[in-house]
C-alpha positions in Angstrom: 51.4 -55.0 -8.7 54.5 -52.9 -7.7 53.5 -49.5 -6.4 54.0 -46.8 -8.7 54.3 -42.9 -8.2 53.2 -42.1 -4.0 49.7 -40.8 -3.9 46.6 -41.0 -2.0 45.4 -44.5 -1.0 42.1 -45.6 -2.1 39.7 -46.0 0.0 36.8 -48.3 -0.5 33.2 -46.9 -0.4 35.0 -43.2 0.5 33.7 -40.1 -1.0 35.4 -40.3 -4.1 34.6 -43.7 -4.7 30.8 -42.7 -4.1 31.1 -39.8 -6.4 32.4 -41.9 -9.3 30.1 -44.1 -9.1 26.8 -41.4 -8.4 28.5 -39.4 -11.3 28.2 -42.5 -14.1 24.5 -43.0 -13.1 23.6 -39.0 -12.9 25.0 -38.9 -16.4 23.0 -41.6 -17.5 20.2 -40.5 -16.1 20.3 -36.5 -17.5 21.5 -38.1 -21.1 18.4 -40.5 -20.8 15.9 -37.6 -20.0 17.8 -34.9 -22.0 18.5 -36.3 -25.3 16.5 -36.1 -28.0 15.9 -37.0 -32.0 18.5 -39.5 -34.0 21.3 -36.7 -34.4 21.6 -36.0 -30.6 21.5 -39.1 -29.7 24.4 -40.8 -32.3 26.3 -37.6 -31.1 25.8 -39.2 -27.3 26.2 -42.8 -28.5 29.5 -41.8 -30.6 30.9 -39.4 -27.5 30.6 -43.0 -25.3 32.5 -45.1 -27.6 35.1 -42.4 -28.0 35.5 -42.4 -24.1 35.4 -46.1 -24.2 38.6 -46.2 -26.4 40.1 -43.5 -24.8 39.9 -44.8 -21.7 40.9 -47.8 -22.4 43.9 -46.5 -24.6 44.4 -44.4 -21.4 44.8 -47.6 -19.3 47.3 -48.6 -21.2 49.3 -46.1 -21.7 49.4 -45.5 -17.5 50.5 -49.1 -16.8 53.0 -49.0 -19.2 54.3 -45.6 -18.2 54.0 -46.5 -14.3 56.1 -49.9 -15.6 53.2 -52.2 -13.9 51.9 -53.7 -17.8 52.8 -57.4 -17.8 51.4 -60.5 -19.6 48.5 -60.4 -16.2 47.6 -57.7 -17.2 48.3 -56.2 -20.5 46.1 -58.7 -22.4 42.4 -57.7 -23.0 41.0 -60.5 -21.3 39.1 -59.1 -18.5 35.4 -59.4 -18.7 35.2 -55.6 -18.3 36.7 -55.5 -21.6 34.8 -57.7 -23.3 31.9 -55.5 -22.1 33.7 -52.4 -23.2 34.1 -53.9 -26.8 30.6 -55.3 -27.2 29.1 -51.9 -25.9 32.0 -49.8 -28.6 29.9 -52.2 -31.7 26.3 -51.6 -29.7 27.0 -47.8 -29.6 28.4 -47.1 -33.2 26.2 -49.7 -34.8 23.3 -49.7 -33.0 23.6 -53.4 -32.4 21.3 -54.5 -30.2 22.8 -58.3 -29.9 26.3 -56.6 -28.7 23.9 -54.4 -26.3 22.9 -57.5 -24.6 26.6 -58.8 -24.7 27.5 -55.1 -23.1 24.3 -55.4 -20.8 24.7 -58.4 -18.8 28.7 -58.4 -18.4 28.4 -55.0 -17.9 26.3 -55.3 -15.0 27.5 -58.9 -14.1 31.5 -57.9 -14.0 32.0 -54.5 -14.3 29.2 -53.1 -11.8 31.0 -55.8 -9.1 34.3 -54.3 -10.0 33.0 -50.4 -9.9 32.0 -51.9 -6.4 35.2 -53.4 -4.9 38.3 -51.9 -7.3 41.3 -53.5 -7.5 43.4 -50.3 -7.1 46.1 -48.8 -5.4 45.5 -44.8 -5.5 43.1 -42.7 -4.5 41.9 -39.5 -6.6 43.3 -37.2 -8.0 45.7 -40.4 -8.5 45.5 -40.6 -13.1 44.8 -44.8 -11.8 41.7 -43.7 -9.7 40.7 -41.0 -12.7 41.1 -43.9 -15.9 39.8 -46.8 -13.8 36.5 -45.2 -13.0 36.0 -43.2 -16.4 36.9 -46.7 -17.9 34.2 -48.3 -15.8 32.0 -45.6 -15.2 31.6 -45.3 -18.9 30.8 -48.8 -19.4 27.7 -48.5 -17.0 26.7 -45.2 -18.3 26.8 -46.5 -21.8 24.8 -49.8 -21.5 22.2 -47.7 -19.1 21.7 -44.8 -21.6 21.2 -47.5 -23.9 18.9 -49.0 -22.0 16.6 -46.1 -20.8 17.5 -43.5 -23.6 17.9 -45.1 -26.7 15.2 -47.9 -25.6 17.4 -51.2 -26.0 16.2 -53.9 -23.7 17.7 -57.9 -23.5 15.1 -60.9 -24.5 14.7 -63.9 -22.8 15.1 -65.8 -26.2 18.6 -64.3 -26.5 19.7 -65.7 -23.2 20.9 -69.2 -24.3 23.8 -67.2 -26.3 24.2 -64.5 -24.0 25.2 -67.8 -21.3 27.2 -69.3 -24.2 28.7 -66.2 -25.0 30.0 -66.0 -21.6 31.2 -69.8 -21.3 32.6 -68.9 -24.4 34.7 -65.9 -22.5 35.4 -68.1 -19.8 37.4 -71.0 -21.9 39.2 -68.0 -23.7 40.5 -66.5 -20.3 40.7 -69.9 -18.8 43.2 -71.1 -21.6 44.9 -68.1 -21.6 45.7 -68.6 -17.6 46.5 -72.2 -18.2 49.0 -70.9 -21.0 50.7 -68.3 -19.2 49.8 -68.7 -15.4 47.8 -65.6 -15.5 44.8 -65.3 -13.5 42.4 -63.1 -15.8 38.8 -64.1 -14.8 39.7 -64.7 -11.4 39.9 -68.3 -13.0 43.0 -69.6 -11.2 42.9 -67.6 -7.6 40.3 -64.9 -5.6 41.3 -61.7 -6.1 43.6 -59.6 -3.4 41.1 -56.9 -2.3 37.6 -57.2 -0.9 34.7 -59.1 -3.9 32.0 -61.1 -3.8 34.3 -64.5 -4.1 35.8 -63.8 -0.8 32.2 -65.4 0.4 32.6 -68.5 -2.0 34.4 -71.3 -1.6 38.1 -72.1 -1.7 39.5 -73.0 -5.7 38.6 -74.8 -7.5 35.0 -74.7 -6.3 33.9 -71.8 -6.6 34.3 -71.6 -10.2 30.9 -73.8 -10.6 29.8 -71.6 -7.7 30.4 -68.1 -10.1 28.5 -70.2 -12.6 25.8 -70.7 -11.0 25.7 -66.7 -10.0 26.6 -65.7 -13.2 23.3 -67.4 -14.2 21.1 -65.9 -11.4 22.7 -62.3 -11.9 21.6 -62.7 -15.4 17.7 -63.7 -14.3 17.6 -60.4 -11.9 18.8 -58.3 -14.7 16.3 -59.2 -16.7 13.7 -60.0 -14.2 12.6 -55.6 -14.8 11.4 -56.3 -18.4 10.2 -59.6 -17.6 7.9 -57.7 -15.1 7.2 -55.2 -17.7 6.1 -57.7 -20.1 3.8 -59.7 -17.8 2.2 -56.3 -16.5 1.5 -55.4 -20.2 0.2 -59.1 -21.4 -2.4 -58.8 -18.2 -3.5 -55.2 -19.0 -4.3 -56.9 -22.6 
């Protein structure tokens, strides 16, 4: 990416990063607790899909204004935005098989990319501000879901939540075969500090992420798998 506009640097784990990232799970949290009846809460569901787009839209427009938007990364093919998309249907449709979708790569991809962001700028920089309202959103969304409106994944579901997401990574895999892109981290580790800078060298780490993808997806589910045991036993 060729540096745009001089501003601040980001700084990893800094107070604005910490704020972003308290801020998306304090709103969830207050929503969760606050909202209440079907009207306020399809207000609340359609206000998150509208920041979904808008963010995303937002994203957009700032790569192509800062002239970084290429074929790397102008294509939606990121597992945040597959996330994004599912949680835009789970929100405006109440459709709790996109919820699960939104659920697991929301926590799965875009929590790990909230983590370690693969930005240049700093805030007030608009690349810190549409990053983390893109990403923020996504994990505000699918936990308001999750502890407002009472959505919650099922283990039956898991064989095509997995397939789902083999499914993603053929689509991205093709597409970096096809144009020597690298979305999915499928053909290199990324530049900045992740998770896969503890895996091993490509190709082999990409059975490696497969095998974590699999066991990120057991420990997000393992709280209602605790829930359910600790209510069969009380019966």
């Amino acid at each position: 990416m060729q540096p745009g506009p001089a501003g601040t640097p980001f700084v990893m784990f800094g107070t604005a990063h910490l704020a972003a990232l308290a801020l998306a799970l304090l709103f969830a949290l207050a929503a969760s607790a606050a909202v209440r009846g079907p009207r306020a809460d399809r207000a609340l569901r359609y206000f998150l899909a509208a920041l979904l787009l808008g963010s995303w839209l937002c994203w957009y427009i700032l790569f192509a204004w800062r002239g970084w938007l290429t074929l790397a990364n102008g294509l939606p093919l990121n597992l945040c935005d597959w996330a994004s998309a599912a949680l835009v249907v789970a929100l405006l449709g109440a459709d709790r098989r996109a919820y699960m979708l939104g659920y697991f790569w929301g926590l799965g991809g875009t929590l790990q990319a909230a983590l370690t962001p693969d930005i240049q700028y700093g805030f007030p920089d608009p690349q810190f501000l549409f990053f983390f309202l893109k990403h923020g959103t996504i994990l505000a969304a699918l936990l308001y879901l999750t502890l407002g409106a009472g959505f919650r994944p099922h283990l039956r579901a898991m064989p095509r939540i997995i397939a789902a997401t083999l499914g993603y990574a053929l689509v991205a895999g093709f597409a970096d075969w096809l144009l020597g892109t690298n979305y999915g981290f499928l053909r290199a580790k990324p530049a900045n500090i992740s998770l896969l800078a503890l895996l091993s060298p490509w190709p082999w780490y990409i059975p490696e992420l497969v095998l974590i993808g699999v066991g990120s997806m057991l420990l997000y589910y393992a709280p209602f798998f605790a829930v359910d045991l600790s209510r069969a036993r009380r019966r």
